[in-house]
N, C-alpha and C positions, 0 to 999 in steps of 0.2 A: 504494500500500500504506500500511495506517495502521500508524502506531508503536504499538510497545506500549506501554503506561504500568506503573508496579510499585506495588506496596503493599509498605511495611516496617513488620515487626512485631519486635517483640522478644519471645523465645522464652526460657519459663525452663524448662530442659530438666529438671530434679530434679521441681519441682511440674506438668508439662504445664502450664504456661499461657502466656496473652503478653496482651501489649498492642501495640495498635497505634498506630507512630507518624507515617508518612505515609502519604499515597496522592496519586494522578495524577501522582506523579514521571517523569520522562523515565527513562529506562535511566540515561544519562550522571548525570541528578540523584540516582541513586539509590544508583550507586556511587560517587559522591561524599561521601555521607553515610554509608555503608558504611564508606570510610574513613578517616574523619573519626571515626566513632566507636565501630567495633570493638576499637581500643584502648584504649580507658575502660570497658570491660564488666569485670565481674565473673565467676568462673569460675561456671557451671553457667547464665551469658544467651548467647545468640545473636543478632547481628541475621539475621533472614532477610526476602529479597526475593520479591515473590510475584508476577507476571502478572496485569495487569486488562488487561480485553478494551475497556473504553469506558470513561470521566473517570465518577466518582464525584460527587454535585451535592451531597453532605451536606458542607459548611463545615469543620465540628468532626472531625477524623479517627475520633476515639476514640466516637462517636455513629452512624456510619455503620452498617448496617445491612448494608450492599453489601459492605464489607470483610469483617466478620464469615463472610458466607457464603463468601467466597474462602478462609479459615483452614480453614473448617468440611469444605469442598471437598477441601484441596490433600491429593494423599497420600502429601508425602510427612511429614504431622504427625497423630500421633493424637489427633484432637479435643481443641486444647486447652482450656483452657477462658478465657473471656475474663479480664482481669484491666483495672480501670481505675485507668489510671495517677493520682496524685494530683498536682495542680495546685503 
């Protein structure tokens, strides 16, 4: 059986948007970084973890194409809308 991998985005619930911050994390990786950093959030952000089904091959998370359609997918989010995060 193959492991699942997670994509984490960060959700800003007031405006529907996120940005996303990893992808091809382990389960263990992911709640690690969960947390790690749900208590640096601001109120009205979430981190949420999302299910990839196979390793994403785009480098750059926030460029990924793959991730996008996982958001766009999942239900339990009403389309948010992309947000890029700034460097």
């Amino acid at each position: 059986m193959v492991e699942m991998l997670k994509l984490v985005i960060l959700y800003h619930t007031v405006e529907n948007s996120y940005s996303t911050l990893a992808h091809n994390q382990t389960p263990e990786e992911a709640t690690r970084f969960l947390e790690q950093w749900n208590k640096h959030l601001k109120p009205g952000f979430s981190l949420v973890s999302l299910d990839q089904k196979k390793p994403h091959r785009t480098a750059d998370v926030q460029d990924c194409r793959t991730c996008r359609d996982i958001v766009r997918r999942s239900p339990g989010l009403q389309q948010p809308k992309f947000q890029r995060r700034k460097s």
